[in-house]
C-alpha positions, -999 to 999 in steps of 0.1 A, spaced: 172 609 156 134 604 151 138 569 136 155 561 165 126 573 190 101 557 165 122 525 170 124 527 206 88 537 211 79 504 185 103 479 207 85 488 239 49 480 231 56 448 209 40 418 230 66 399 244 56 361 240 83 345 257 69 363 290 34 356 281 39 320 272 62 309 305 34 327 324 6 301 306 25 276 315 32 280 346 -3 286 352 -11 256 335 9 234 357 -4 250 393 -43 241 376 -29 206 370 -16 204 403 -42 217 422 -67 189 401 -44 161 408 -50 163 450 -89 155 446 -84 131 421 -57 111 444 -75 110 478 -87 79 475 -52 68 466 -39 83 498 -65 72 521 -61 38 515 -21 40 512 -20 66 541 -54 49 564 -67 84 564 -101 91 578 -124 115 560 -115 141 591 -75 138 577 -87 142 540 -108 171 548 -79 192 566 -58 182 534 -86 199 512 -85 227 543 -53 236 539 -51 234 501 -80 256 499 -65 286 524 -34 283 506 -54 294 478 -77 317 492 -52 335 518 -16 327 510 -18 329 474 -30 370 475 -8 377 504 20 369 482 7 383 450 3 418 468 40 417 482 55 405 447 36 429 428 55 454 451 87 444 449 93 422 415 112 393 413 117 377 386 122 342 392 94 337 418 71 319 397 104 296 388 108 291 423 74 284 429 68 255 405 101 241 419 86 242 451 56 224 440 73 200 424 88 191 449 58 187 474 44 163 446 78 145 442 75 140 486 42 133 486 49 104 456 74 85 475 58 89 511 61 57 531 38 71 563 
């Protein structure tokens, strides 16, 4: 019966890497996408006819999305877990990148 605490005990603190790596990477793609609006402005102001005003609300609201949204909803999923938000998440901004890549207007 103590082997089989010992094991228990042993199985719960071993680092699980499958957890750790889809968290990297899911953090790695959110960097990349948050670097890829700045780097295609002028792209969409001359596509788009954008003034600077237009490109600085686009920075605006990328920025309180950030700043505000981004704790608001990291306080009420560290309170109630779910599992698949960060999936959901990235499938979310994938598609915003997908919209915004095929925009006419």
């Amino acid at each position: 019966m103590a082997g089989r605490t010992d094991a228990t005990a042993q199985h719960q603190t071993r680092t699980i890497y499958v957890v750790l790596v889809s968290i990297s990477a899911g953090h790695f793609i959110n960097d990349l996408s948050q670097a890829i609006l700045p780097a295609i402005y002028p792209m969409l102001k001359a596509a788009f006819a954008l003034n600077f005003w237009q490109i600085g609300l686009i920075t605006l609201t990328s920025h309180l999305t950030a700043s505000i949204l981004q704790p608001i909803v990291g306080y009420y999923t560290d309170r109630r877990p779910q599992p698949y938000s960060l999936t959901a998440g990235m499938t979310v901004t994938l598609a915003g990148l997908l919209l915004l890549a095929f925009a006419r207007s």
